[in-house]
PAFILO-83442 format. One record per residue (C-alpha): y, z, x. Coordinates in nm, 2 decimals, padded with zeros to 4 digits. Last residue first. Example, Ala and Ser with C-alpha at 12.3 -4.5 7.8 and 13.67 -1.06 7.14 Angstrom:
+--------+--------+--------+
|      v |      w |      u |
+--------+--------+--------+
| -00.11 |  00.71 |  01.37 |
| -00.45 |  00.78 |  01.23 |
+--------+--------+--------+
// end
This chain:
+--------+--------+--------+
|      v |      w |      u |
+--------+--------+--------+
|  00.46 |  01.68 |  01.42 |
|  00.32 |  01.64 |  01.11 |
|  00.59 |  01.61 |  00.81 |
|  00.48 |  01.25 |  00.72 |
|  00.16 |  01.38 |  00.60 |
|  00.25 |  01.65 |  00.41 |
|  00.55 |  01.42 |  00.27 |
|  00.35 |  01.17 |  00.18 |
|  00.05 |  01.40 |  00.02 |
|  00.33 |  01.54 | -00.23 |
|  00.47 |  01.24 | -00.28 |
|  00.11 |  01.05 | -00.41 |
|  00.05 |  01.41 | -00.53 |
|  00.36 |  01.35 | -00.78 |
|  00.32 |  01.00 | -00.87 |
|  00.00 |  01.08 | -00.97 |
|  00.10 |  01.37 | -01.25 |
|  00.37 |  01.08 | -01.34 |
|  00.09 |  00.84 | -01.40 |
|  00.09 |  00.57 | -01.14 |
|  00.17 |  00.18 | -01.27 |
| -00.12 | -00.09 | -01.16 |
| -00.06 | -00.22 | -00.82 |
| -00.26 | -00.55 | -00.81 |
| -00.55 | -00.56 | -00.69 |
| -00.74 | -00.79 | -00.35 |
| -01.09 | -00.80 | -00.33 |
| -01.14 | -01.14 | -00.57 |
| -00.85 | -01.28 | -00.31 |
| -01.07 | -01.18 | -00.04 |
| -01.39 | -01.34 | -00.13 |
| -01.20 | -01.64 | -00.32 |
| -01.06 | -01.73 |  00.04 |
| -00.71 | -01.70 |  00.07 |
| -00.45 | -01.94 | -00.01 |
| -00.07 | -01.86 |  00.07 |
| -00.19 | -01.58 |  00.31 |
| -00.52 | -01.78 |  00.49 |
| -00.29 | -02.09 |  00.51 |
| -00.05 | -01.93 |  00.72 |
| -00.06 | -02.04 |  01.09 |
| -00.28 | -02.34 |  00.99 |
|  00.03 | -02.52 |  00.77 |
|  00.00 | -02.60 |  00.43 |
| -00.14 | -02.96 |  00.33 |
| -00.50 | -02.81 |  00.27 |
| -00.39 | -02.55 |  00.01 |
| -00.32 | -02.87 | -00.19 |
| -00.71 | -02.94 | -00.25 |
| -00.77 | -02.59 | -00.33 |
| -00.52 | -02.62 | -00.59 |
| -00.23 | -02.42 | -00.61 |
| -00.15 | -02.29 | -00.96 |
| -00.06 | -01.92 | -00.91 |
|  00.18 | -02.02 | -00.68 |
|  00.20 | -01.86 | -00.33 |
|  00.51 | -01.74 | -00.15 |
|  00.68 | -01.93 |  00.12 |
|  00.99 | -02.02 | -00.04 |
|  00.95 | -02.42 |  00.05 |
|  00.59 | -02.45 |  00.12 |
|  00.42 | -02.24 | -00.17 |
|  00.67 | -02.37 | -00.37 |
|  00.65 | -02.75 | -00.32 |
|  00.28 | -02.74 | -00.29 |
|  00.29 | -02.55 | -00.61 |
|  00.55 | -02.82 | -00.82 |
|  00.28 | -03.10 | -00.88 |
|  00.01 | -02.82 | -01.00 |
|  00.28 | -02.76 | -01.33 |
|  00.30 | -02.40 | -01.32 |
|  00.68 | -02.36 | -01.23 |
|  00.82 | -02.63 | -01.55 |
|  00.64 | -02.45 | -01.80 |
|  00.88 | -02.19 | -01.80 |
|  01.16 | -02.41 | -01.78 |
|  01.05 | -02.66 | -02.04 |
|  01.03 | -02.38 | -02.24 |
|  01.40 | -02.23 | -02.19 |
|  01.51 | -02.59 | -02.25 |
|  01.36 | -02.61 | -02.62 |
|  01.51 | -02.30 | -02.69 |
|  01.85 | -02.42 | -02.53 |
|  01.78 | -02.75 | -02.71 |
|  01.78 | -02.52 | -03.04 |
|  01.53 | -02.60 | -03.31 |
|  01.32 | -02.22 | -03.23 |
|  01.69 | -02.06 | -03.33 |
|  01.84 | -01.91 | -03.00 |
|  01.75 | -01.56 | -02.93 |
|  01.95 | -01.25 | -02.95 |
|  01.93 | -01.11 | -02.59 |
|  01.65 | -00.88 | -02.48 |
|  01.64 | -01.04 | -02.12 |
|  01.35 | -01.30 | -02.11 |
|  01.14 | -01.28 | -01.80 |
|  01.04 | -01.49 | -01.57 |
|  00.79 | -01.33 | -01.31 |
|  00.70 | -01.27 | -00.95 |
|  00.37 | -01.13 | -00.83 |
|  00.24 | -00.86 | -00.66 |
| -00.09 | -00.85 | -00.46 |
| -00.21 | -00.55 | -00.26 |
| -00.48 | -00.58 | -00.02 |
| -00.84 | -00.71 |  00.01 |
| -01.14 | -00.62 |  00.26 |
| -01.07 | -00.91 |  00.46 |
| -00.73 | -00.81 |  00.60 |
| -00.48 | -01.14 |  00.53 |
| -00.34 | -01.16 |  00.91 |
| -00.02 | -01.33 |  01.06 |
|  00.06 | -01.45 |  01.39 |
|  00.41 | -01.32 |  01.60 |
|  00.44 | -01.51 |  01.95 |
|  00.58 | -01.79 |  01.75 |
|  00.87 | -01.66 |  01.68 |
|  01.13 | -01.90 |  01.52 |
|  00.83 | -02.08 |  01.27 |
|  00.66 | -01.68 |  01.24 |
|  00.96 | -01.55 |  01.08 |
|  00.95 | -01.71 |  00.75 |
|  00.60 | -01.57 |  00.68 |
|  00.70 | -01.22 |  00.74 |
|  00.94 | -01.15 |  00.48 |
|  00.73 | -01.35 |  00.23 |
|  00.40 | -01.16 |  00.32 |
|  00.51 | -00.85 |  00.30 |
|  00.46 | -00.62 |  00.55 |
|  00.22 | -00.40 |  00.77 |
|  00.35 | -00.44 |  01.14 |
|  00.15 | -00.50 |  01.45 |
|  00.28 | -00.46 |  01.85 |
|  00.58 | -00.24 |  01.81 |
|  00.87 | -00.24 |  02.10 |
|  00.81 | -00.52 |  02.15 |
|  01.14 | -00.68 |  02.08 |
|  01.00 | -00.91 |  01.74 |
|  00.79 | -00.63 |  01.60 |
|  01.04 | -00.38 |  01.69 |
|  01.24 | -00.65 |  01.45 |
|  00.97 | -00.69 |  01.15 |
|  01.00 | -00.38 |  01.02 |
|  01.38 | -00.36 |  00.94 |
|  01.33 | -00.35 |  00.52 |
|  01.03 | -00.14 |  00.42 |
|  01.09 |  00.12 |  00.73 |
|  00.84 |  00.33 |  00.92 |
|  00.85 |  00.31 |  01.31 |
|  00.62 |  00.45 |  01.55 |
|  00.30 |  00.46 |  01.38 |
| -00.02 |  00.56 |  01.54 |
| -00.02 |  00.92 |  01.52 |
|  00.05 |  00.86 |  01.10 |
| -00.30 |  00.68 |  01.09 |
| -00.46 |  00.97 |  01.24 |
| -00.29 |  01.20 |  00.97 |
| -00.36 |  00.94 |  00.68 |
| -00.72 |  00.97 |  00.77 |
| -00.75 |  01.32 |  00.78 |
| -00.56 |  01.31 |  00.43 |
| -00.80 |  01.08 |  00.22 |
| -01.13 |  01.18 |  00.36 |
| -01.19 |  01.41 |  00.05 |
| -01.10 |  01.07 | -00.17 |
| -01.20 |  01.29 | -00.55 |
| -00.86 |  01.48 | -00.47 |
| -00.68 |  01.14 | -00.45 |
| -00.76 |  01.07 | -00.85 |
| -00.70 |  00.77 | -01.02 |
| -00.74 |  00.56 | -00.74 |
| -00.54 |  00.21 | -00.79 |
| -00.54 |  00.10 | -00.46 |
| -00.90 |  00.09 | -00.47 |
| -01.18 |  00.28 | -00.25 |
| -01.40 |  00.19 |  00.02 |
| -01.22 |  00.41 |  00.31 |
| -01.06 |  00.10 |  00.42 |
| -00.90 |  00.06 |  00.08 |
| -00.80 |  00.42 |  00.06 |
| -00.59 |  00.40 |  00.38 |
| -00.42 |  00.02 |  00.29 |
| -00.31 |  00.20 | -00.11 |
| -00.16 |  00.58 |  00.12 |
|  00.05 |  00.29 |  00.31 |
|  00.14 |  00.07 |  00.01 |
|  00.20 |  00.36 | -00.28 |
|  00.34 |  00.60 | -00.02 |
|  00.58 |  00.34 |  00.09 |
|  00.82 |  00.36 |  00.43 |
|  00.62 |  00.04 |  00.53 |
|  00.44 |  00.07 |  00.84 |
|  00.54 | -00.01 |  01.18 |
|  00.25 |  00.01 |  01.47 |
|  00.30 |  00.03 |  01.88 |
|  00.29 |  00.46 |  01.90 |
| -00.09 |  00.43 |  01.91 |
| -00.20 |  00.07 |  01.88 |
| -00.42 |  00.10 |  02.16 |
| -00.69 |  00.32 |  01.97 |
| -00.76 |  00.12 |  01.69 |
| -00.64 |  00.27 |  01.39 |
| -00.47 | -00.01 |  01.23 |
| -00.78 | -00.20 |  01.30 |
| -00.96 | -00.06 |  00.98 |
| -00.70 | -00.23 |  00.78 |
| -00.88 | -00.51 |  00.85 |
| -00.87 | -00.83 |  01.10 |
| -00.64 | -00.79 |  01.36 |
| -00.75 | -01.01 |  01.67 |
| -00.80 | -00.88 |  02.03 |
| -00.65 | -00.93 |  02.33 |
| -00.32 | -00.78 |  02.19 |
|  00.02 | -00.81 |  02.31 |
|  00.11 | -01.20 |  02.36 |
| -00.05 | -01.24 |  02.00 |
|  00.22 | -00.99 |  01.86 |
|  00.13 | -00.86 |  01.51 |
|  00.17 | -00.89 |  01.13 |
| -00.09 | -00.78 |  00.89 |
| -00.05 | -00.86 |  00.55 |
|  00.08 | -00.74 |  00.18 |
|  00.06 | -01.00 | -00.06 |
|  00.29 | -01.26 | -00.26 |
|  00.27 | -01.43 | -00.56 |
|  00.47 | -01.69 | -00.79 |
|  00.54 | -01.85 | -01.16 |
|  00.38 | -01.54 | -01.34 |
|  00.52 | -01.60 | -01.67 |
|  00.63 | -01.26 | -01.82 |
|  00.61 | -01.02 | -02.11 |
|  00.31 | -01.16 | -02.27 |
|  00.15 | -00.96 | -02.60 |
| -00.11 | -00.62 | -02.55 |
| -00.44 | -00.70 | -02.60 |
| -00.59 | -00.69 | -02.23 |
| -00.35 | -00.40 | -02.23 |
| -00.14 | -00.29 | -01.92 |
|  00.11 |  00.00 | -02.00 |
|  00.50 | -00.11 | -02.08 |
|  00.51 |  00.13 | -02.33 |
|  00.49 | -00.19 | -02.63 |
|  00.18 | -00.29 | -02.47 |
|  00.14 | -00.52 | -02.17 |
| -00.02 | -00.84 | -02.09 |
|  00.20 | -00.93 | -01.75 |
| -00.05 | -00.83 | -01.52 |
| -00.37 | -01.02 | -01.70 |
| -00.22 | -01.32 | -01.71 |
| -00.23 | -01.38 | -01.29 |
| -00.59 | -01.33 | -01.27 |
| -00.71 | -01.44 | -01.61 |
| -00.65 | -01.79 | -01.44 |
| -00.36 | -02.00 | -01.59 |
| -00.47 | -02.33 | -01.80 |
| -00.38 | -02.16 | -02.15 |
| -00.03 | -02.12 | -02.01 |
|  00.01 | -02.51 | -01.96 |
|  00.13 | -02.60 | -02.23 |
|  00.40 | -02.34 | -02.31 |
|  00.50 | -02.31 | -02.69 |
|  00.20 | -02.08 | -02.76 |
|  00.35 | -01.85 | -02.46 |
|  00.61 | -01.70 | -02.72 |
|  00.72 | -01.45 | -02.44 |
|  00.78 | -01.11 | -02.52 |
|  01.13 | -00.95 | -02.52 |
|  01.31 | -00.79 | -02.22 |
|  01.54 | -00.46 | -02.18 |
|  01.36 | -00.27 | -02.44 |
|  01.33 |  00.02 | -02.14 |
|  00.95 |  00.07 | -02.17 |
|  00.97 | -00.30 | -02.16 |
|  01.17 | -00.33 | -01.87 |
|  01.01 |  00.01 | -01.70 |
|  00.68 | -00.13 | -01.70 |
|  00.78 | -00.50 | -01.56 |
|  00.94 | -00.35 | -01.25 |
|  00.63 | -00.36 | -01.05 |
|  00.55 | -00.73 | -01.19 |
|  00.83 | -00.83 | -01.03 |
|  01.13 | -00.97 | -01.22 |
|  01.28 | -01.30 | -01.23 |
|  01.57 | -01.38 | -01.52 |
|  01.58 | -01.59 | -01.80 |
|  01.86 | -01.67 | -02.06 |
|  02.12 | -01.50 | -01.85 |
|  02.42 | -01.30 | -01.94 |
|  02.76 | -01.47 | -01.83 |
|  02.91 | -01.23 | -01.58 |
|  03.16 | -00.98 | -01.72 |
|  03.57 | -01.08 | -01.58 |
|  03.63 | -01.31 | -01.86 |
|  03.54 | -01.04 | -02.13 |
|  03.21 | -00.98 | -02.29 |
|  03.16 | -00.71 | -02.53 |
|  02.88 | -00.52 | -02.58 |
|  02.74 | -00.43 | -02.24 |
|  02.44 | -00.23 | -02.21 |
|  02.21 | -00.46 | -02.24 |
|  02.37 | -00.68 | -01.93 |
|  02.39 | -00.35 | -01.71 |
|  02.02 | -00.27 | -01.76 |
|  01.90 | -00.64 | -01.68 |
|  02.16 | -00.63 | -01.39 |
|  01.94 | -00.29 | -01.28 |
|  01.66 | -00.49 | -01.28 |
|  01.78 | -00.81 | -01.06 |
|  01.92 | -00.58 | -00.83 |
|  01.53 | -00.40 | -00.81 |
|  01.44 | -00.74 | -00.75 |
|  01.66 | -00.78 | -00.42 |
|  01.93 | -01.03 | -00.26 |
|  02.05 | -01.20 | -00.58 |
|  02.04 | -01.53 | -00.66 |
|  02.20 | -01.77 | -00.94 |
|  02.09 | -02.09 | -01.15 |
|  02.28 | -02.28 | -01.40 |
|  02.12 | -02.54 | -01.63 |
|  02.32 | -02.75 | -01.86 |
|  02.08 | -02.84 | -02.19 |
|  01.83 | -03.06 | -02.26 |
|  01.68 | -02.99 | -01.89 |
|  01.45 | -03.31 | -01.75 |
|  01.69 | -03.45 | -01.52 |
|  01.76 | -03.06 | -01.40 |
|  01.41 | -02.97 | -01.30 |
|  01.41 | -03.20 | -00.98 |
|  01.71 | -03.05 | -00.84 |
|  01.52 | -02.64 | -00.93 |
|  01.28 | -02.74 | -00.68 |
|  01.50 | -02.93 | -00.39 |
|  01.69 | -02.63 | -00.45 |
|  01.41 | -02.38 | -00.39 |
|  01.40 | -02.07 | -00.65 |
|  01.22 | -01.80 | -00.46 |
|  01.46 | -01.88 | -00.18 |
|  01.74 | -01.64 | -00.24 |
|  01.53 | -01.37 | -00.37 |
+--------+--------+--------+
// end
């Protein structure tokens, strides 16, 4: 997470801040959300406990168990100008009910302030043809030259989106095609890992790797034999999210109140998206088309996809436990052929 919040970003923010503002990273999300956990929990703070924050990032994925959790509180989003002026597209995931389960209805529990995707990675120097799809991944010379992500939810999501279907299935026994199509997919995949994917990619030893878009795109300036691929028929989209630890709140006259806004608002003015989109290498939620223009060939089609695709793309909506369970349960049948 150490770039999600550029310094040349957060310098330009602290003129404007009414109160000292402090920023830290951490490596991960899920490090963020157990901090969350760890910050409620504690009563008392001694010299030795970390200050709490006013606002932390989350990913969308972890916004469930937050609220679920009464580790966050809403988001007054009638204080924020510019929250009326954000697309239904990035809203919608952070509309949740007290459960944490999406509900058109349901209040704000985070303001989307950048996005990212899951891609196609692959050598150029490799290949005499072009990734496009998720269809390609089972092209007959990639067998033994592909990483996938050690994900269920991601690989299992890419197979039913080239059978036609969405990421967010309901019900895998109603996809008959599902687990034939998962086996030929495993007999092309040397390497699975959601952390070290991109170095067989880098040393040959793999040819194309499914990943994340803001691990991969920082590679490509220092490898330039690696090109990047947004698959046409739509992939998963996740976004990143401030979110308010459930912490007694300043009154609504404090500067720190006052500050906390600005901040929020801050990330989805059109002026910063450029910046962001260039600087961390994830999207923002407010790029303009005309912006998209200044950001470099190689990605362009990740940070700003065409409307077609974008419109294709989902984001991961939380799995029932009952669908958790055949999500493992095909995994591991899959995974455990020879």
């Amino acid at each position: 997470m150490k770039n999600s919040v550029p310094l040349r970003i957060l310098n330009k923010f602290q003129p404007a801040a009414e109160v000292p503002f402090h920023a830290e990273s951490e490596q991960q999300l899920q490090d963020l959300f157990a901090f969350l956990k760890t910050w409620q929990q504690r009563v008392d703070i001694s010299e030795r406990t970390p200050r709490r924050p006013h606002v932390v990032t989350l990913g969308d994925y972890w916004l469930s168990q937050a609220i679920a959790q009464n580790l966050i509180h809403p988001v007054k989003t009638d204080h924020l100008t510019r929250w009326s002026q954000l697309s239904p597209r990035w809203q919608t995931p952070v509309r949740r009910n007290r459960q944490g389960h999406l509900d058109e209805n349901g209040q704000v529990w985070g303001v989307p302030y950048r996005w990212g995707c899951t891609v196609i990675a692959y050598r150029q120097d490799k290949l005499d043809w072009l990734p496009q799809d998720w269809s390609d991944l089972w092209r007959p010379q990639l067998k033994q030259r592909l990483s996938l992500l050690d994900n269920p939810r991601e690989t299992i999501g890419l197979t039913l989106k080239k059978l036609g279907f969405s990421y967010n299935q309901t019900s895998l026994a109603e996809v008959p095609q599902l687990e034939s199509e998962l086996r030929s997919l495993h007999q092309q995949v040397k390497f699975y890992n959601s952390t070290t994917y991109l170095e067989p990619l880098i040393l040959g030893d793999t040819w194309v790797a499914v990943g994340w878009s803001t691990d991969i795109l920082p590679a490509l300036s220092s490898h330039r034999e690696i090109a990047i691929a947004m698959p046409t028929s739509g992939t998963a989209l996740w976004e990143d999210v401030w979110v308010c630890p459930a912490l007694p709140e300043p009154s609504a006259s404090s500067p720190l109140t006052s500050t906390l806004h600005q901040w929020l608002d801050f990330y989805l003015q059109p002026e910063i998206a450029l910046q962001l989109a260039l600087l961390s290498k994830g999207s923002s939620p407010v790029l303009s088309a005309s912006d998209a223009k200044e950001i470099p060939e190689s990605y362009r089609s990740v940070l700003a996809p065409s409307p077609g695709i974008l419109d294709s793309s989902e984001f991961l909506e939380p799995l029932s436990r009952e669908l958790v369970k055949d999500y493992q349960a095909l995994w591991q049948q899959v995974r455990s052929q020879v």
